[in-house]
GUFI-396919 format. One line per 5 residues: number of its first residue (from 0); for each residue x, y, z of C-alpha. Coordinates in Angstrom, 3 decimals. Layout:
BEGIN
NUM> X:Y:Z ~ ...
//
This chain:
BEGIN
0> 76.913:98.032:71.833 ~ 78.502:95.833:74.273 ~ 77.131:93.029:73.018 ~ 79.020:93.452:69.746 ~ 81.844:93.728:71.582
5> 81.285:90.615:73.447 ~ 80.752:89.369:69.865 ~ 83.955:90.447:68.671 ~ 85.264:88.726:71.859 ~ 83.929:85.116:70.414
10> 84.403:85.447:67.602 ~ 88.317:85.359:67.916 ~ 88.439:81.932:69.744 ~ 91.215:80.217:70.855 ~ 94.469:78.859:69.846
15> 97.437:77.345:71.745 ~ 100.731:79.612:70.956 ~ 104.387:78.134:71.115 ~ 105.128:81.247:73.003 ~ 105.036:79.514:76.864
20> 106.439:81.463:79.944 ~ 105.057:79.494:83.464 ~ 103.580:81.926:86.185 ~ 103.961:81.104:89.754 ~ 101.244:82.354:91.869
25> 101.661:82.553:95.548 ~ 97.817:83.183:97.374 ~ 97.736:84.858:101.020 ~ 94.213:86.908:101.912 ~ 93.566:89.355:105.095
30> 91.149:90.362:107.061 ~ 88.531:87.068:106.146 ~ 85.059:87.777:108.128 ~ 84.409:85.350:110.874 ~ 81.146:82.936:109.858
35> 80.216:82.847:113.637 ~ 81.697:84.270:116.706 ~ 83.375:80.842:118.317 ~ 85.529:79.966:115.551 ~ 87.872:81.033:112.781
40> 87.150:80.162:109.651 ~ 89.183:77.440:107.480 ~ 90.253:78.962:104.864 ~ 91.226:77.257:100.910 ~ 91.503:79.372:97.655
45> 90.092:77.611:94.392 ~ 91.880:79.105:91.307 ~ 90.128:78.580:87.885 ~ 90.353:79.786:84.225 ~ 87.406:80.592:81.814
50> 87.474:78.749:78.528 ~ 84.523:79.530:76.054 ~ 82.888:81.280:78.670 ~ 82.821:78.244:81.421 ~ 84.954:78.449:84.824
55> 87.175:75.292:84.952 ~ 88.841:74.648:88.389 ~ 93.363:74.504:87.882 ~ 94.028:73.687:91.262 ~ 93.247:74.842:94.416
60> 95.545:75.645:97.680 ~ 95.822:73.323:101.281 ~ 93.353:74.368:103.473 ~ 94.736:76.338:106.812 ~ 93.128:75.802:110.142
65> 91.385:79.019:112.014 ~ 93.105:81.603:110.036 ~ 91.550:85.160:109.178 ~ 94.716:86.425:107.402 ~ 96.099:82.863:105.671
70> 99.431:82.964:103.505 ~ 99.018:79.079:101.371 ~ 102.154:77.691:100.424 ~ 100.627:76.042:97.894 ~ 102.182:77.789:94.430
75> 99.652:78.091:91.526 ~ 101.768:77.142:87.986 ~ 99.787:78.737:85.336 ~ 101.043:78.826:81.368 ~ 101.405:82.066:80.397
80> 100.364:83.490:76.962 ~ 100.978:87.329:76.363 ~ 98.880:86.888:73.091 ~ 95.813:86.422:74.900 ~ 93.226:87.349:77.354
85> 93.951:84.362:80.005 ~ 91.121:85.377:82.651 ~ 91.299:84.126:86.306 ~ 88.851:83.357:89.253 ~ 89.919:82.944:92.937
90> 87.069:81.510:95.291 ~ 87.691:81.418:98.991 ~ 85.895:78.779:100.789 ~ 85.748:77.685:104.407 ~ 86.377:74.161:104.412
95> 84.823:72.306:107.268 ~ 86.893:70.444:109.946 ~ 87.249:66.931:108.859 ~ 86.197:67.672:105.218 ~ 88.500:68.923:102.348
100> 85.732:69.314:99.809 ~ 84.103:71.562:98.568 ~ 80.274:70.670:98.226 ~ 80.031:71.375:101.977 ~ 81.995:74.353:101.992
105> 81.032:78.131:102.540 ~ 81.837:79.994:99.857 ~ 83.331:83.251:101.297 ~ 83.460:85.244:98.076 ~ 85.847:85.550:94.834
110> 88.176:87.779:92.696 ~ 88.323:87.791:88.696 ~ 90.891:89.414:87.103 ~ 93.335:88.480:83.854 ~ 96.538:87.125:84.180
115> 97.977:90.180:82.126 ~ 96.171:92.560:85.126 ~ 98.523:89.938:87.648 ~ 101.507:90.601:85.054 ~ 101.695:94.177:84.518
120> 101.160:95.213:88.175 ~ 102.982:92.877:89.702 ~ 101.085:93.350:92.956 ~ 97.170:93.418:92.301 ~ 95.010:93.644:95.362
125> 90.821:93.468:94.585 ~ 88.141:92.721:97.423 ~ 86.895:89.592:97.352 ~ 83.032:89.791:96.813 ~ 79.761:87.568:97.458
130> 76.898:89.112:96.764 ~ 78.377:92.894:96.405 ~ 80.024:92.374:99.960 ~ 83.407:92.913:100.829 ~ 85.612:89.301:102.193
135> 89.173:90.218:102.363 ~ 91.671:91.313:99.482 ~ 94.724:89.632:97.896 ~ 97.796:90.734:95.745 ~ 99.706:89.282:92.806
140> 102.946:89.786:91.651 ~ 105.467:88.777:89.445 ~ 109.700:88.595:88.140 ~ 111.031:86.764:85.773 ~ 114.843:85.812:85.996
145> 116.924:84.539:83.082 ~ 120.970:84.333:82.438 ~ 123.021:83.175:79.908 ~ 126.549:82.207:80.597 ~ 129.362:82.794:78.124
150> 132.732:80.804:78.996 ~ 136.249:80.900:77.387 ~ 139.265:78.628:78.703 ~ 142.950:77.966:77.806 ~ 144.541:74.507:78.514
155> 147.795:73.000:77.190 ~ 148.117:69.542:75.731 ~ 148.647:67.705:72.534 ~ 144.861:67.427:70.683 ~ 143.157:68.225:73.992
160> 138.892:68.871:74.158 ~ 137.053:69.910:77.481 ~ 133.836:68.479:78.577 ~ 131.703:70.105:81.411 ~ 129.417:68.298:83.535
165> 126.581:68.943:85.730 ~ 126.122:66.999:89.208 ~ 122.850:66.146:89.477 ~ 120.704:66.286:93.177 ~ 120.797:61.943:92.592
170> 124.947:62.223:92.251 ~ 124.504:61.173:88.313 ~ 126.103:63.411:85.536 ~ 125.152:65.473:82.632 ~ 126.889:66.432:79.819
175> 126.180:70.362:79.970 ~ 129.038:71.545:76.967 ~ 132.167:69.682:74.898 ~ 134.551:72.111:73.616 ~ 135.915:71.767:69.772
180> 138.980:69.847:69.329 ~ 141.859:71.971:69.122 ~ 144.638:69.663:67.272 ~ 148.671:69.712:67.852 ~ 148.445:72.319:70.007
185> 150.009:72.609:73.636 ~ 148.352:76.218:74.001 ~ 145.007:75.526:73.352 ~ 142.744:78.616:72.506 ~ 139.011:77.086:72.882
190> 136.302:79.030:71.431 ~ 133.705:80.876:73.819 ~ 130.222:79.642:73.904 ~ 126.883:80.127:75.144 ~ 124.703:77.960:77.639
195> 121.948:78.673:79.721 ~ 121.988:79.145:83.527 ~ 119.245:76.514:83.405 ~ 121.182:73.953:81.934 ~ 124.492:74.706:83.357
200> 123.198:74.273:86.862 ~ 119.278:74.223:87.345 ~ 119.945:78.108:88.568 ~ 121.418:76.906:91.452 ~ 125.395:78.905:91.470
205> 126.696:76.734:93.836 ~ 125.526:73.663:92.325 ~ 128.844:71.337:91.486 ~ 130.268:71.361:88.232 ~ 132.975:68.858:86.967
210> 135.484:69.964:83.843 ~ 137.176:66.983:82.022 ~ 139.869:67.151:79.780 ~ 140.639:64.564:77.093 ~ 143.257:64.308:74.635
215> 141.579:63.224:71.555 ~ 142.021:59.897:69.321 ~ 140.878:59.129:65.970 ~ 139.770:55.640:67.000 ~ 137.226:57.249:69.836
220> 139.557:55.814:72.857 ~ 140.557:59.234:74.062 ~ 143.375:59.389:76.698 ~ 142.080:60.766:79.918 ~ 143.552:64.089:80.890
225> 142.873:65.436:84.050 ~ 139.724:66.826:85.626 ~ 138.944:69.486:88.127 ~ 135.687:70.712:90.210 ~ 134.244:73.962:90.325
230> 130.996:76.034:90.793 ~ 129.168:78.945:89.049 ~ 129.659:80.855:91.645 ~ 133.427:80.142:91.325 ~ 133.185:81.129:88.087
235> 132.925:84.910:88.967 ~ 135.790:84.888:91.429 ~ 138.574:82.426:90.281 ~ 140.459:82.562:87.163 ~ 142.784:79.234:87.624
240> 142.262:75.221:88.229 ~ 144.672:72.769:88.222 ~ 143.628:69.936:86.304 ~ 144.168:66.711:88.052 ~ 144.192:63.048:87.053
245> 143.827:60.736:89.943 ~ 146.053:57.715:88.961 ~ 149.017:60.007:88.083 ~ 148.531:61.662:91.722 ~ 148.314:58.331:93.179
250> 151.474:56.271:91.874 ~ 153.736:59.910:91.130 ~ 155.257:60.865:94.201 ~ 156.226:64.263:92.503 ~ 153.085:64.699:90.686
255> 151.595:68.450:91.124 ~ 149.123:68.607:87.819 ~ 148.663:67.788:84.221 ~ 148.270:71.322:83.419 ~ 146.534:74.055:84.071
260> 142.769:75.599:83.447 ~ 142.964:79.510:82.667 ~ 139.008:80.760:82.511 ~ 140.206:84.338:80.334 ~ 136.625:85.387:80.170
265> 133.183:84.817:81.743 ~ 130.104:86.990:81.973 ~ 126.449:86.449:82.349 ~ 124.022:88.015:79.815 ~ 120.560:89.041:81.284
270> 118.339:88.181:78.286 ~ 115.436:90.608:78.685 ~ 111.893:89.684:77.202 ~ 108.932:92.093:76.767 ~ 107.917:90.779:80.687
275> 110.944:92.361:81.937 ~ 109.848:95.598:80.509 ~ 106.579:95.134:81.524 ~ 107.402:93.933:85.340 ~ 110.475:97.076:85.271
280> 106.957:99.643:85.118 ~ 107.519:100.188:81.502 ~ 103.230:101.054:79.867 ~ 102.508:100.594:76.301 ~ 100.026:103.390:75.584
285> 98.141:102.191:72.962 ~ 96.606:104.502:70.653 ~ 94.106:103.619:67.871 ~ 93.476:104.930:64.040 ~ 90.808:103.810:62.032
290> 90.625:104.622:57.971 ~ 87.321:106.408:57.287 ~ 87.801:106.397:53.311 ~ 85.392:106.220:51.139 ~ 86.641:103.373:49.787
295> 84.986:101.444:52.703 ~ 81.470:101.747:51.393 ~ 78.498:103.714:52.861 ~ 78.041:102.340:56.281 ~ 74.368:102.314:55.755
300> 75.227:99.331:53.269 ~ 75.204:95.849:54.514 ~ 78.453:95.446:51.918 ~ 80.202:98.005:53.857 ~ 83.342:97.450:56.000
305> 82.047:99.817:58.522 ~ 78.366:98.500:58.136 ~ 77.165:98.194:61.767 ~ 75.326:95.276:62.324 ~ 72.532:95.052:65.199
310> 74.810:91.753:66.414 ~ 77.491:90.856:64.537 ~ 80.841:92.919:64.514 ~ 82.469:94.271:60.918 ~ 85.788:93.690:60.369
315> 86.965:96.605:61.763 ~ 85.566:95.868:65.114 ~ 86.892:92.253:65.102 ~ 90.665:93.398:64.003 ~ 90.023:96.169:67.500
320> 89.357:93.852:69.885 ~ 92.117:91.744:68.365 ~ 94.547:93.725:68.915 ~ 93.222:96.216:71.540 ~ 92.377:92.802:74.035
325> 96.293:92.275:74.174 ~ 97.371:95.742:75.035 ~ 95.170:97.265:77.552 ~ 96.125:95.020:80.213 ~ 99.793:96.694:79.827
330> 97.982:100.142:79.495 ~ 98.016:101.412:83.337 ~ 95.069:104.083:83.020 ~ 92.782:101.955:80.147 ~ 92.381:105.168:78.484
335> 93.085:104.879:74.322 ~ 93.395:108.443:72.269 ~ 91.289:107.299:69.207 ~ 91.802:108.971:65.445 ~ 90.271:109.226:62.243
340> 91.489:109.609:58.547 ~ 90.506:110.281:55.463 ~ 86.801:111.735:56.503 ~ 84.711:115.079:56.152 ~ 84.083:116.177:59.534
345> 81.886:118.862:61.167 ~ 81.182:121.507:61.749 ~ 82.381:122.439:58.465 ~ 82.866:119.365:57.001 ~ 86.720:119.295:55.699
350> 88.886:116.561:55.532 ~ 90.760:115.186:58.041 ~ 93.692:112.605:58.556 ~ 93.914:112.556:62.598 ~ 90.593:113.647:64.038
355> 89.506:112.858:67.674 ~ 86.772:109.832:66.886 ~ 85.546:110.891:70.142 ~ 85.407:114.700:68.422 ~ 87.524:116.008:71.906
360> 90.350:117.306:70.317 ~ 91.750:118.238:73.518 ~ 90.812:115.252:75.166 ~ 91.250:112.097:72.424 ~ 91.022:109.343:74.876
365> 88.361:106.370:75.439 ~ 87.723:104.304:78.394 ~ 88.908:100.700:77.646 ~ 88.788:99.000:74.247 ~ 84.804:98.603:74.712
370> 85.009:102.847:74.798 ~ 87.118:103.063:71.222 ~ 84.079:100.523:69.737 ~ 81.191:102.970:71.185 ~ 82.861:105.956:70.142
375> 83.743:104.363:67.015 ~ 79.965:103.741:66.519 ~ 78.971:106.740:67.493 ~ 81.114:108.793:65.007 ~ 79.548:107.224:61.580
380> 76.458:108.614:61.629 ~ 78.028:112.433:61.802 ~ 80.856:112.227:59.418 ~ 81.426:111.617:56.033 ~ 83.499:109.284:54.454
385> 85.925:110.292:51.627 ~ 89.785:110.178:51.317 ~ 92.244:110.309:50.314 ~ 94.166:107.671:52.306 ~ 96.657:108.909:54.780
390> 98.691:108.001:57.460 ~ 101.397:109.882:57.950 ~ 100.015:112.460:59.943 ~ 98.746:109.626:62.273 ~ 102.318:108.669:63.003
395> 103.467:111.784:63.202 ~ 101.063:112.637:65.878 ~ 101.810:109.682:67.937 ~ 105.513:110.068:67.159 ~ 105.233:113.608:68.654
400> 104.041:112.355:72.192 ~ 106.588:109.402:71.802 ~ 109.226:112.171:71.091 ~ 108.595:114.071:74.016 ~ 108.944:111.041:76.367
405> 112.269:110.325:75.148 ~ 113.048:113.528:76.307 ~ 112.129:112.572:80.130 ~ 114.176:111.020:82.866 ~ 111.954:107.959:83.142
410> 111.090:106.872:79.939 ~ 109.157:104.570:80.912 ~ 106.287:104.669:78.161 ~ 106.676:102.407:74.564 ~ 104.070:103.657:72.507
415> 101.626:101.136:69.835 ~ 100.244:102.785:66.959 ~ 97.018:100.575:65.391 ~ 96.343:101.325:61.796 ~ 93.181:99.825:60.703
420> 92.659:100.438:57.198 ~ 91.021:98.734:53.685 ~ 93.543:99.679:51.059 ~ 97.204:100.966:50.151 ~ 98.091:104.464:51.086
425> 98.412:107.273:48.881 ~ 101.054:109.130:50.512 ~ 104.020:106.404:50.615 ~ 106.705:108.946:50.283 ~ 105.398:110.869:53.662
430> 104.632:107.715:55.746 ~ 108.367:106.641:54.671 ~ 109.947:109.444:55.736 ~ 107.341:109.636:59.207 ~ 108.321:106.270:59.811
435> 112.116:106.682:59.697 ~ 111.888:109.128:61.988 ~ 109.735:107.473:64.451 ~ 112.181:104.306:64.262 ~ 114.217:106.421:66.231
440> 111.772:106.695:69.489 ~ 109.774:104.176:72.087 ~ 107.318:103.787:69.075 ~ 105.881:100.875:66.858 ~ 103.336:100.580:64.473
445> 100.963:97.893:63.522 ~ 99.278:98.185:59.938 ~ 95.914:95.760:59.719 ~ 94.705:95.603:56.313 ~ 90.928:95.270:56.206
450> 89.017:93.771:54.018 ~ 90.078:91.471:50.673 ~ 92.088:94.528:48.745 ~ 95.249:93.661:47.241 ~ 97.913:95.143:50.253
455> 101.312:93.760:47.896 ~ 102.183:97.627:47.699 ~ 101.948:97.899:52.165 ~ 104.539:95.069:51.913 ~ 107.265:97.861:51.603
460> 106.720:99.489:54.736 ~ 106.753:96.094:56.748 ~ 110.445:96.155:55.647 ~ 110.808:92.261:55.831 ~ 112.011:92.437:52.683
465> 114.452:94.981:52.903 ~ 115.146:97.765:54.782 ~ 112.930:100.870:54.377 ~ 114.270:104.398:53.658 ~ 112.993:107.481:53.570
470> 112.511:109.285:50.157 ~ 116.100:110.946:50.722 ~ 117.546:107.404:51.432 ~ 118.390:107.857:55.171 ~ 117.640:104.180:56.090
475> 115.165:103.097:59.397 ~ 116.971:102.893:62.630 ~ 115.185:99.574:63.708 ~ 112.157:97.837:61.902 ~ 109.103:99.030:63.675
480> 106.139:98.709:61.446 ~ 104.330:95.483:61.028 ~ 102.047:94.822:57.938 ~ 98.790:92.250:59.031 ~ 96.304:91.432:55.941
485> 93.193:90.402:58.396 ~ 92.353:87.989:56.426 ~ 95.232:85.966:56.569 ~ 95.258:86.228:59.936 ~ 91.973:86.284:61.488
490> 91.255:84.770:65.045 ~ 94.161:84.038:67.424 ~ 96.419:84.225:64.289 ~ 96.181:88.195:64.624 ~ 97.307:88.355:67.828
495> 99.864:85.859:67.685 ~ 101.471:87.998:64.798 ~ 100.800:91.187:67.026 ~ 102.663:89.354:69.930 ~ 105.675:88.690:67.937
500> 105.593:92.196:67.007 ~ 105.609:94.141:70.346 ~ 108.025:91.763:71.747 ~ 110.884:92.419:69.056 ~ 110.001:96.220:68.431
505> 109.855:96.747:72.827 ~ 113.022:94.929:73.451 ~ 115.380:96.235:70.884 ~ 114.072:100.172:71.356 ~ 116.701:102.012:72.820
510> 114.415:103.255:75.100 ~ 113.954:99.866:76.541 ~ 117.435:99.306:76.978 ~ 117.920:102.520:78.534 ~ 114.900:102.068:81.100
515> 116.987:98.909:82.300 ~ 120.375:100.914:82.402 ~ 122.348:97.634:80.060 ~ 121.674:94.454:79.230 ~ 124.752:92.661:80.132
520> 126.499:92.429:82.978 ~ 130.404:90.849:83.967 ~ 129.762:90.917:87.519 ~ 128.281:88.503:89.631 ~ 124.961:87.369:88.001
525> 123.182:87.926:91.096 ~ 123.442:91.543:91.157 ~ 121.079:91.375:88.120 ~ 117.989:92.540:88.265 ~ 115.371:94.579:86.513
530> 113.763:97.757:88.145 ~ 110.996:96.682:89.828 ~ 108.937:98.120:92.689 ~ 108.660:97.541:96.241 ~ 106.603:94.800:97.811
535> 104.775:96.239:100.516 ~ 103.262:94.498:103.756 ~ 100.293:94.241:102.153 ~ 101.530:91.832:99.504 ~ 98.987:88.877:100.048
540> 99.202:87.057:96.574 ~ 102.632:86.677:95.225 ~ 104.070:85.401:91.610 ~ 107.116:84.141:90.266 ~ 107.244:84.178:86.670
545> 109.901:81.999:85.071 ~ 111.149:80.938:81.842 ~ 109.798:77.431:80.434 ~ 111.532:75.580:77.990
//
């Protein structure tokens, strides 16, 4: 069985995605054994990435000098791809005196995990192991920072523009924002606008900033105004600059200003992504429903969709690991409640639209995405499939434990419904009306079509096209269902489409906004923050996850 998993694995590949957040990875380790009794060792951490199932070294940290417990300064930057399964190795190795390589090293022992694992726990500590023995431990963790500054000023002057600058470390400018024209006006009203906190100032508040004001001329020789010098920081705390033009201050003996800078409004937006919710403690719990319709052929049938093959994975299993691969890294206990539809179950053989695959009614849940495929497997040979197709009890069972976490102080659980089904539905009015109601909770749902059926008629619940309602017209609250044909979409392509999904249905549920208290903020920008735990003293690898434009 786990070799069709591992097939399923392959068989996805690889793609690059244009979705790009850099991870900075901070290594420290404790409690290294000694090799021999007069010395320390010399400790150096190797980090590498597997690609098509090879180890390829990224980089590696300095090497410290008869240390047990090192802390490297070196900082690991490491793309980031939520869509998919970026696995990591860290080998320690005691680097001789005198020698920096690595072919006369000892190898003191490694750590694999994925950089979703590093991610979602922010912290991750594992033993380092050679051979099954224990070397040390390390920790990983992770925050992600971004602001975007909105600005509004009044000036007075005759066709006057503003133009804001950044100082650069070197003393040369950049143009960071010019303001509209506002013509034959000595009250100028400029309109607000956005820029980021990376532009404005490299995220550095107290970085200098330099405002010019011109009075504009149709020719392009516009008359020089006055200028003035402030700071981000400034921003937040002073409302009024006098604008000040050099020669006038030099030959005017009277001279005080050429006017006067009002800022009327300035606030900093935090601009959360899917990360935040992630690093805050917000889990997806991922939960899993496979169509078990006749429709699908009989298993025993090499032409069926559910046909188990003794190596290669059906379509089913391919669209499960697509998917599942992505989420259980968010998922803090691994476990997945797995359903059924449209079968003849036992004992007595009636249909059913949200069995237990696992036949535990009380206890749904698999171990890991490689327990949904066994139990998956192991469910076909004692069932029988028939139909009709239907999903809405699915959602409303998942919408029920979504529901009741709404209803908790934390809500700190967003809940991922996978349909995995091979033709249209035949209770549209039901799922319409399940769905509106489940756009109103910490839910989405993700609809792969399976197989080469026409899915124009699943189109409608996507709600791309319009928005959905239920039979009575009472309209969705948000979009949360997305429609994937497989077929269209198979390899990375899934979960790229998948990834786009859970990061616009997470971060505009109210729940989401609610775990993070708001989303904007008009007070200093450094009070911002998203919940996130403690870092204890045993935090020994560290990460700093930025944005990267």
């Amino acid at each position: 069985m786990s070799n069709i998993y591992e097939s399923a694995e392959a068989t996805l590949g690889f793609i690059s995605s244009p979705c790009l957040t850099k991870v900075e990875l901070r290594v420290a380790c404790r409690g290294i054994a000694d090799r021999d009794a007069l010395s320390k060792p010399d400790p150096c951490v190797v980090l590498k990435v597997q690609s098509h199932g090879q180890w390829f070294e990224v980089d590696r940290t300095e090497v410290i000098r008869s240390s047990s417990s090192p802390v490297f300064s070196k900082i690991f930057l490491v793309d980031y791809y939520f869509e998919e399964v970026q696995r990591l190795r860290f080998e320690l190795h005691d680097i001789s005196s005198g020698n920096n390589g690595l072919r006369d090293a000892d190898f003191l022992g490694a750590m694999e995990c994925t950089l979703g694992q590093i991610v979602s726990q922010r912290k991750l500590t594992k033993a380092l192991l050679k051979q099954g023995n224990t070397t040390g431990k390390s920790s990983i963790m992770g925050i992600l920072n971004v602001c975007v500054l909105s600005l509004k000023d009044f000036f007075s002057k005759s066709d006057p523009f503003l133009e804001i600058f950044r100082i650069n470390d070197d003393g040369t400018e950049s143009l960071v924002h010019r303001t509209e024209t506002v013509m034959n006006n000595l009250s100028p009203v400029w309109k607000s606008f956005k820029v980021s906190l990376n532009t404005l100032c490299s995220g550095d508040h107290d970085r200098e900033l330099k405002c010019t004001v011109w009075d504009w001329d149709s020719n392009g020789k516009h008359d020089f105004i006055g200028e003035f010098q402030t700071t981000l920081s400034c921003l937040f705390c002073q409302i009024q600059w006098e604008c000040i033009n050099p020669k006038y201050q030099m030959k005017k003996k009277n001279y005080r200003n050429s006017g006067t800078v009002i800022l009327n409004h300035c606030k900093t937006i935090k601009m959360y992504s899917f990360l935040d919710y992630i690093m805050g403690g917000c889990q997806i719990q991922f939960t899993v429903a496979i169509d078990f319709t006749a429709s699908n052929g009989d298993p025993r049938n090499s032409c069926s969709l559910h046909y188990i093959h003794p190596y290669q994975p059906n379509e089913y299993l391919k669209a499960l690991v697509a998917v599942g691969e992505i989420c259980q890294d968010y998922d803090s206990d691994k476990m997945f409640p797995a359903f059924g539809f449209g079968a003849l179950i036992p004992p007595d053989f009636k249909v059913s639209h949200d069995f237990a695959v696992n036949f535990d009614e009380e206890n749904p849940e698999c171990a890991g995405i490689q327990g949904v495929v066994e139990a998956y497997q192991n469910c076909l040979p004692k069932i029988q499939l028939y139909g009709p197709t239907n999903i809405a009890p699915i959602i409303q069972k998942v919408a029920s434990s979504a529901s009741e976490e709404m209803h908790t102080k934390e809500a700190m659980e967003y809940f991922i419904l996978l349909i995995l089904t091979d033709g249209v539905i035949t209770d549209m009015a039901d799922t319409r009306e399940a769905i509106v109601h489940a756009s109103h909770l910490p839910m989405s749902v993700i609809i792969v079509g399976v197989g080469n059926a026409d899915f124009t008629d699943m189109q409608i619940l996507d709600g791309d096209d319009g928005i959905l309602r239920s039979p009575k017209g009472e309209p969705v609250l948000r979009d949360i269902v997305q429609f994937v044909p497989f077929k269209d979409f198979k390899h990375n392509k899934v979960k790229l489409k998948v990834l786009l999904v859970v990061i616009t249905h997470c971060c505009s549920s109210g729940c989401a906004r609610e775990l993070f208290g708001g989303l904007t903020s008009q007070s200093n920008p450094l009070k911002l923050s998203v919940k996130q735990g403690g870092i204890g003293s045993h935090l020994k690898v560290f990460g700093m996850i930025r944005p990267w434009i």
